[in-house]
ROSEKE-786653 format. One line per 10 residues: number of its first residue (from 1); for each residue x, y, z of C-alpha. Coordinates in steps of 0.2 Angstrom, whole numbers, plus 2048, in hexadecimal, padded with zeros to 3 digits. Layout:
// ROSEKE-786653
NUM) X:Y:Z; ... $
// end
This chain:
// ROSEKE-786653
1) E47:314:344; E44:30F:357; E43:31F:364; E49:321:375; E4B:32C:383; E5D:328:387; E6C:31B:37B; E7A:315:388; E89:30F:37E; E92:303:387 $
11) E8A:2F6:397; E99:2F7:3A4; E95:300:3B4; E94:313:3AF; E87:30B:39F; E7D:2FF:3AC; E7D:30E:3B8; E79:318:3AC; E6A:311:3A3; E63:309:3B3 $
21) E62:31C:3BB; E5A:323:3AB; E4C:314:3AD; E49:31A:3BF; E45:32B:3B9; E38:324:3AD; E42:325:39C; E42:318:38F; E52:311:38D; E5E:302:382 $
31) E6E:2FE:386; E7B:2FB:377; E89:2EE:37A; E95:2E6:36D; E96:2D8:373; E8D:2CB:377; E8B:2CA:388; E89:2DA:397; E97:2E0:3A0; EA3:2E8:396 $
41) EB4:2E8:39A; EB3:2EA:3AC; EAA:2D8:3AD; EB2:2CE:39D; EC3:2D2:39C; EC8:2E1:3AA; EC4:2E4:3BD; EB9:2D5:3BF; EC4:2C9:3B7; ED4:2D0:3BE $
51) ECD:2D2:3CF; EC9:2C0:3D1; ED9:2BA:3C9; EE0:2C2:3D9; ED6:2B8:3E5; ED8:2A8:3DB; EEC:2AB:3DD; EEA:2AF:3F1; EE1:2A1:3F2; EEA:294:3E9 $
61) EFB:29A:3EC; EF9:29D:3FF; F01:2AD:3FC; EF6:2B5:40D; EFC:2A7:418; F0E:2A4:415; F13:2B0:425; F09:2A1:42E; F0E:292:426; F1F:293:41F $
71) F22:29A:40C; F1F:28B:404; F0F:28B:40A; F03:287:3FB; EF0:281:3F9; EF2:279:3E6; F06:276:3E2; F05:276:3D0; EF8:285:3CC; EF6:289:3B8 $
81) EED:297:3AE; EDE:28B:3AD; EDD:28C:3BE; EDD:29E:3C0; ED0:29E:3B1; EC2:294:3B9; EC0:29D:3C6; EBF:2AC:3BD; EB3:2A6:3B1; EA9:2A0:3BD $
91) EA5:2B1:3C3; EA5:2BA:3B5; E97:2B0:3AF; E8D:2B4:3C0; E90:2C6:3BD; E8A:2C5:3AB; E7A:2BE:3B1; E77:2CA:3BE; E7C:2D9:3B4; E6E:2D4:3A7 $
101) E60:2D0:3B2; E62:2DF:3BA; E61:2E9:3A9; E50:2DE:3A5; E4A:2E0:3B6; E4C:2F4:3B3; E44:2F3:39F; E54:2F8:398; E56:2F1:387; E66:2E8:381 $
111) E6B:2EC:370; E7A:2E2:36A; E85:2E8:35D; E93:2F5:359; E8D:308:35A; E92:318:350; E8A:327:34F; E7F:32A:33E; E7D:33E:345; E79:346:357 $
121) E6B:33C:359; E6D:32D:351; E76:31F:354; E7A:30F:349; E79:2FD:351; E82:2F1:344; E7E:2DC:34C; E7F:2CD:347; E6D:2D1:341; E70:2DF:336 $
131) E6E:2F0:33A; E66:2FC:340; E63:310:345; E5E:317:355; E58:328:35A; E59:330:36C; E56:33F:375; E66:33B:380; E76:332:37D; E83:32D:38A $
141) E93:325:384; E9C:318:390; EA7:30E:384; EB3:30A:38F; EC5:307:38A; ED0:2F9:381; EE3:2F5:386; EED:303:37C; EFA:2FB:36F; F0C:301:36A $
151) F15:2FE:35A; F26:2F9:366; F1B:2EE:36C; F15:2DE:362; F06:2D7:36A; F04:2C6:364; EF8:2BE:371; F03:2AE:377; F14:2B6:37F; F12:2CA:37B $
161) EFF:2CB:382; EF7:2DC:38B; EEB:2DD:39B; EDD:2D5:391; EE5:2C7:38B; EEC:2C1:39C; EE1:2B2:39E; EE7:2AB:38E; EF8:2A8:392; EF9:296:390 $
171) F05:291:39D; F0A:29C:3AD; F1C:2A2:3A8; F29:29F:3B3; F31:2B3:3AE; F25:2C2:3A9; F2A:2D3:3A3; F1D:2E0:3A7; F1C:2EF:39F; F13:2FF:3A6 $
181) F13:301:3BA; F02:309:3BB; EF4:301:3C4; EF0:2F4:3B9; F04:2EE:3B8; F06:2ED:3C7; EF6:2E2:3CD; EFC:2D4:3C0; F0F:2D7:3C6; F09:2D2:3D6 $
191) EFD:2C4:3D2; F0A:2BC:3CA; F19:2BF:3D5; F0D:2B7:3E2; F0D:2A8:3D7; F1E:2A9:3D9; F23:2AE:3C4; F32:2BA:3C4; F2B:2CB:3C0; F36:2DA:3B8 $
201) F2B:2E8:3B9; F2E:2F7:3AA; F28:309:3AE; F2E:318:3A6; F2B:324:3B4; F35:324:3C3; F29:31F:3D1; F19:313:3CF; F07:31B:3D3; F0C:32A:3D3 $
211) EF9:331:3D7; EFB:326:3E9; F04:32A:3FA; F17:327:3F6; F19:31F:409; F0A:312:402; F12:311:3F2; F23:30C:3FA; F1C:2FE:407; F17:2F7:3F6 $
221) F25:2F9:3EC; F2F:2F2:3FC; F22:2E2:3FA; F25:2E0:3E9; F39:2DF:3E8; F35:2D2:3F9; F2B:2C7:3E9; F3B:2C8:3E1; F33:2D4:3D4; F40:2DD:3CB $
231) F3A:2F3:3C8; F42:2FB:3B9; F3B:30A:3BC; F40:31B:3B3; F43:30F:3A7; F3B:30E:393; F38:2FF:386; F3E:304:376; F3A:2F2:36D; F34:2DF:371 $
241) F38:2D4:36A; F34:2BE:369; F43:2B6:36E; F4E:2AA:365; F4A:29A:36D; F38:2A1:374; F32:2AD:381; F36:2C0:37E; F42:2CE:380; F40:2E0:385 $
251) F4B:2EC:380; F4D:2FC:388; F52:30D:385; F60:30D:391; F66:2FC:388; F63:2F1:394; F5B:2E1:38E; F4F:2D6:397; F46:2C5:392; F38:2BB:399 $
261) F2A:2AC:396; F21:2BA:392; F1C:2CB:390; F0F:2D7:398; F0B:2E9:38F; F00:2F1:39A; F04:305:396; EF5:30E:396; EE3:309:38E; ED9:312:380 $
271) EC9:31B:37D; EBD:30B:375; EB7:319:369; EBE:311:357; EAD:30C:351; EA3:31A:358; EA3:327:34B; EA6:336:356; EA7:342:34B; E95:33F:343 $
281) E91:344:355; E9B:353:355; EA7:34B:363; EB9:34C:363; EC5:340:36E; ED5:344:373; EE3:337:36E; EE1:32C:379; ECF:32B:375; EC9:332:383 $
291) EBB:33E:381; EBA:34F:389; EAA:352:395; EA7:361:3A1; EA3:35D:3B5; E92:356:3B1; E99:349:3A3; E91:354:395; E9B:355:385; E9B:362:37A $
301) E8C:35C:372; E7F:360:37F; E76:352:37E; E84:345:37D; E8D:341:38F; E9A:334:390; EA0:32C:3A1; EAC:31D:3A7; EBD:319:3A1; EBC:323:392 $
311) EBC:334:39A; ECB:32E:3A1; ED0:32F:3B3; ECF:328:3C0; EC7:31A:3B5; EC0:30F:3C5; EB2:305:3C2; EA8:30D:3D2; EAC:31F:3CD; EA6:31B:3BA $
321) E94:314:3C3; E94:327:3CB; E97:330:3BD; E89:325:3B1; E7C:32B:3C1; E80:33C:3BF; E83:33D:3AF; E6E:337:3AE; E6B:343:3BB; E70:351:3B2 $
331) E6B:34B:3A1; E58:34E:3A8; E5E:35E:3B0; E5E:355:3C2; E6B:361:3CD; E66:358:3DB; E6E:348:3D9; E80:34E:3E1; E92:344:3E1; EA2:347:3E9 $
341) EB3:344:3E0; EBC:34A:3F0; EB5:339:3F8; EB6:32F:3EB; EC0:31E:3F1; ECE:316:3E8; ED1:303:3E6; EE3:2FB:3E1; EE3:2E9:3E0; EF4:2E6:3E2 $
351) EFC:2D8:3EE; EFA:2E0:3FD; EEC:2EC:3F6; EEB:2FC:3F9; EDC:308:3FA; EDE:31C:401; ED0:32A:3FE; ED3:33D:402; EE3:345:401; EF5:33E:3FF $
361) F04:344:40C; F0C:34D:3FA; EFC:355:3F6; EF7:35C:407; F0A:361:40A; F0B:36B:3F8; EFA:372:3FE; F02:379:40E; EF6:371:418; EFA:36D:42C $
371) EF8:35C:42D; EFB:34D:439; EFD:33B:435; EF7:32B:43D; EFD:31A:43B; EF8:309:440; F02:2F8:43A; EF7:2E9:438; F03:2DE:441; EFF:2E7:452 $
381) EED:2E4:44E; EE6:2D1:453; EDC:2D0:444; EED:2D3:439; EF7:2C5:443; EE6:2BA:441; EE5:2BD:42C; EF7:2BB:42B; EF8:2CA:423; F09:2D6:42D $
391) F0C:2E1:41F; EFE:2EC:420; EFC:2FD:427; EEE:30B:427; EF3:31D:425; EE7:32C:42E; EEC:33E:42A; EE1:349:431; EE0:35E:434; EEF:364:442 $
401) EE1:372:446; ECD:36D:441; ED4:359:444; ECB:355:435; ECD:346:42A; ED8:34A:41A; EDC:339:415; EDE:327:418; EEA:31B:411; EE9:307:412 $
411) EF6:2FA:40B; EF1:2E8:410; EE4:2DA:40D; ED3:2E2:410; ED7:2F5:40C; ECA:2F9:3FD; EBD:2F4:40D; EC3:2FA:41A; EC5:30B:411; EB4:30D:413 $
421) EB4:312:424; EBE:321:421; EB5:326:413; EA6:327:41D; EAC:332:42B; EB3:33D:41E; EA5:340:415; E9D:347:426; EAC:351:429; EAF:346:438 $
431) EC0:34A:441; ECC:33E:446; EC5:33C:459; EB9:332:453; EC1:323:44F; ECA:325:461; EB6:325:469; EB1:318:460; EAF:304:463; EB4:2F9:457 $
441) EB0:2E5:457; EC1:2DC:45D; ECA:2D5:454; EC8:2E0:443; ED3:2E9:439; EC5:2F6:43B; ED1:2F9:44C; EE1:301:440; ED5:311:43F; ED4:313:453 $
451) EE7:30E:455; EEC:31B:446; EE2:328:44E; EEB:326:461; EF9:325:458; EF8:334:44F; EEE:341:45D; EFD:339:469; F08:345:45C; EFF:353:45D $
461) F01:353:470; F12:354:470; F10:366:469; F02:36A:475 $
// end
């Protein structure tokens, strides 16, 4: 039996983070993966894959430029799934090869096959070479999760398909049913709107991301019905079913009825934990499969932490690299090694995107905080006029009293960048008279923060 210091389960971001931090700190480390390449689910089948399916469709539908040259503006007339595919590929392949020459680079060791726990300490590796045990002082679980599946809900891979089977779809369907209006929904719902498929949008609750400022929320939901996307919100599937002469038809609660090409289920995802023997480990997970931790990712096994998607939220591929840091760092009794969930940016690839950190208007308003709020538009911005892009806004809200920045909100191409800038000045308790004091290169969107910040201190001095 083979010792180390530390077993990672799982290489996306929160295991690479993970193993590559214990490394630094002089511990001997393997990495265990299923499959057979790095990346997990982030870079085969989820952000990566969905993020550049995004830019693929901006590109080749000329979605960012119609407000310039006319809505029939297109770069490729005909565009097909296969397109769409090569570019992804393409980079998912790069990011393969940089994940796992970064791991050799660092002396972790890849160990390929399924894991489950043998006891506390031990885990079992089955490969296409057989199988074999593993002992470590440490374990850290970061699995990741799979699409979650409902029996009303008959995935057969071809018309009824969930969020990892997306790239599969044959054909681009001319009609698509989406079910689930969380974040993952709603990116696909607007890909494919852009490509000009009539979407009807599913989702049981009443208002979509509900965890996001509702005045963000609405430019997008605005946006949507303008991409003839059709919301059935407050709304429930109770079957689907294959249609008679092809494509598929929802039926929902209220007894409507809706058909499509095909069908999207993206409601939820699941804890990747099926194969992992949790309870030789002493673990319980919850049933959704996600796995209970306390605030530094520890379980109830003290020497087992888990991290990433299957803690559960906010299940973002930059917080799950955070969280397999200091899950390392405590591991080794590191208190040092510090993180702040307060500032922790949020990234929504929808069409326009929207990225925020800090407080929303609802939260700070049911916290009877005094604030103020700043906005700027993008198309009284020259850099907004320039991209093409006149939808997008940036939100300030700031401190009535201390002036301090509580939040900032972005719809429109660029956000999950520019965000970045606000993050930054929050983190240093700046107030919002900095951005008025401050130069920014001309033209930029950068400008939105100084024009929001006028904006919003031009308020306050109607009171003063």
């Amino acid at each position: 039996m083979d010792t180390y210091d530390l077993l990672v389960i799982g290489s996306g971001p929160s295991g690479q983070r993970a193993a590559v931090s214990a490394v630094k700190k002089g511990k001997r480390v393997a990495l265990v993966e299923m499959r057979s390449v790095v990346g997990g689910v982030c870079i085969n089948t989820g952000t990566i894959p969905s993020k550049t399916m995004r830019e693929a469709v901006l590109h080749l539908s000329g979605y960012t430029y119609r407000s310039i040259y006319g809505m029939n503006y297109r770069v490729k007339e005909k565009i097909t799934m296969s397109d769409l595919a090569f570019r992804v590929q393409h980079v998912i392949k790069t990011e393969i090869d940089v994940t796992e020459a970064q791991l050799s680079r660092n002396g972790v060791d890849v160990l390929t096959g399924v894991a489950s726990f043998v006891d506390p300490n031990t885990l079992r590796i089955d490969g296409a070479r057989g199988t074999n045990t593993f002992h470590a002082e440490k374990i850290i679980i970061a699995v990741g999760t799979k699409p979650a599946n409902s029996p009303k809900v008959p995935i057969n891979g071809k018309t009824i398909i969930n969020s990892d089977q997306v790239l599969e779809l044959l054909d681009l369907p001319k009609t698509l049913i989406v079910v689930g209006g969380g974040v993952i929904g709603v990116e696909y719902t607007c890909m494919f709107a852009a490509l000009g498929v009539r979407v009807t949008l599913v989702e049981k609750r009443p208002k979509l991301l509900e965890f996001a400022d509702q005045e963000i929320v609405e430019a997008l939901s605005y946006h949507l019905r303008d991409s003839r996307v059709t919301m059935r919100l407050a709304e429930e599937v109770e079957s689907v079913e294959e249609g008679p002469s092809g494509g598929v038809v929802a039926n929902l609660e209220s007894k409507k009825r809706i058909s499509g090409d095909a069908l999207l289920y993206a409601v939820g995802r699941q804890g990747n934990i099926a194969e992992l023997n949790l309870t030789a480990a002493g673990i319980d997970a919850d049933s959704r499969g996600r796995i209970p931790v306390d605030q530094d990712f520890r379980t109830k096994v003290p020497h087992i932490f888990a991290v990433g998607d299957v803690i559960g939220f906010p299940s973002l591929a930059s917080v799950s690299m955070e969280q397999g840091r200091i899950a390392v760092a405590r591991a080794y009794g590191d208190e040092n090694e510090q993180t702040n969930p307060g500032f922790y940016p949020y990234g929504i690839y929808t069409i326009p995107e929207i990225s925020f950190i800090g407080k929303t208007e609802e939260q700070l308003t049911e916290e009877d905080v005094p604030y103020e709020v700043g906005v700027a538009y993008y198309r009284e911005i020259a850099r907004g006029q320039i991209r093409g892009d006149t939808t997008g806004r940036l939100k300030l809200i700031f401190h009535r009293e201390t002036r301090e920045i509580l939040g900032v909100h972005i719809i429109g191409e660029g956000a999950a960048e520019l965000v970045h800038i606000g993050q930054a000045v929050m983190a240093l308790n700046g107030k919002v008279d900095y951005f008025i004091d401050s130069v920014f290169n001309y033209p930029t969107l950068a400008e939105c923060y100084k024009a929001a910040a006028f904006n919003g201190v031009n308020r306050l001095a109607k009171f003063e």
